[in-house]
C-alpha positions in Angstrom: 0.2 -22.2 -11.6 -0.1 -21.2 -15.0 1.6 -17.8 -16.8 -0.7 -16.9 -19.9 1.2 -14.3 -22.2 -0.7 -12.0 -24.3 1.3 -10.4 -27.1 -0.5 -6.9 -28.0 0.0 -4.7 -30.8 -1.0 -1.1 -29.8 -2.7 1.1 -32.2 -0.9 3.7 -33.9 -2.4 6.2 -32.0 -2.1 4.4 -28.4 1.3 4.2 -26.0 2.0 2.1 -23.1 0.6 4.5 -20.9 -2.8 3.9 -22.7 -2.3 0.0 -22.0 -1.2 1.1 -18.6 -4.7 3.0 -17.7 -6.3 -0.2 -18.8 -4.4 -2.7 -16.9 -5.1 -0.5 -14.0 -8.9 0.0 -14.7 -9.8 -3.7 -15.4 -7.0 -5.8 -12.6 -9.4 -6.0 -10.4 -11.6 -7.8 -12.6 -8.5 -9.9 -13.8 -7.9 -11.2 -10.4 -12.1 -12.4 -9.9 -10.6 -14.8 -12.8 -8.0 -15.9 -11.0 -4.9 -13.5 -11.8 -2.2 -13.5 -8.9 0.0 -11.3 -10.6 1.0 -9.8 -13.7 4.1 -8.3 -15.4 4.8 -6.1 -18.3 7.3 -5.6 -20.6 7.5 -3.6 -24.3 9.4 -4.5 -27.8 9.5 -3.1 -31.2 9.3 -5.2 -34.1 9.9 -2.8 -36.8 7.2 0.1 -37.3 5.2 -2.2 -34.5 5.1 -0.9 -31.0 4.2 -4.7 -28.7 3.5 -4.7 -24.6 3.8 -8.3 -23.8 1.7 -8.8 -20.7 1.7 -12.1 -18.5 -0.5 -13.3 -16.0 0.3 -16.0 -13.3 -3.3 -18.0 -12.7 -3.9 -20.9 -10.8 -6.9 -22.3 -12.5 -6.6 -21.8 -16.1 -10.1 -23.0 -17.0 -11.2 -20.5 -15.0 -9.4 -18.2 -16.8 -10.5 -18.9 -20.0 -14.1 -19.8 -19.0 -14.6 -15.7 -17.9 -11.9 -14.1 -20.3 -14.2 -15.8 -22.5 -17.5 -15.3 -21.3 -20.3 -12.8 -21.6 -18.9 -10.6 -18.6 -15.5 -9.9 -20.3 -17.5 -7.9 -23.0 -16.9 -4.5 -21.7 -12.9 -5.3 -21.2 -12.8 -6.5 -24.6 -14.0 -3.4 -25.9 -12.0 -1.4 -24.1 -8.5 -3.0 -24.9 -9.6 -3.3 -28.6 -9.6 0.8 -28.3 -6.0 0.0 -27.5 -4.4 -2.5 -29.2 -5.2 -4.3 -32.3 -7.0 -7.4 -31.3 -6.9 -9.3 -34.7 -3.2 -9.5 -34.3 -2.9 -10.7 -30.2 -1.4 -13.9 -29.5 -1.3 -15.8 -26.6 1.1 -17.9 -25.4 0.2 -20.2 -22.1 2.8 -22.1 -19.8 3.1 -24.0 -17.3 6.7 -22.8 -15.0 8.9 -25.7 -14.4 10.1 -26.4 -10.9 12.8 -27.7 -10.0 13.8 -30.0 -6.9 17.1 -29.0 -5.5 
């Protein structure tokens, strides 16, 4: 399993409800890549409102072969009406486990 951590700025317009609507319209398209789960969390950094949003995947070329592909064009466009996508960051790990 992989976790893949987006880092979003919203807009200055946009709340996490906005992000929320988003999540919920475009999941199901999430998991045809491979999502198991997700989970959310918010920050400020300054002025800067950020909802950090990780995915667990189990195939992370998968993942990036339809997050980057022609059929994530319309999700794209949506979450850029949300969050400024020139400033995301990603961040992807793999979770350790540990033998007790």
């Amino acid at each position: 399993m992989y976790q893949i951590t987006y880092k979003n700025i919203l807009k200055g317009n946009k709340k996490r409800s906005d992000f929320m609507r988003w999540l919920k319209v475009y999941w199901p398209v999430q998991q045809r890549w491979g999502a198991k789960s997700v989970k959310l969390w918010n920050s400020n950094e300054g002025d800067k409102r950020v909802v950090f949003c990780r995915y667990t995947v189990e195939n992370i070329d998968k993942w990036n072969r339809s997050a980057t592909g022609p059929n994530a064009e319309t999700l794209v466009r949506a979450l850029d009406e949300i969050v400024d996508i020139n400033r995301m960051a990603m961040r992807i790990t793999v979770p350790s486990t540990e033998n007790q």
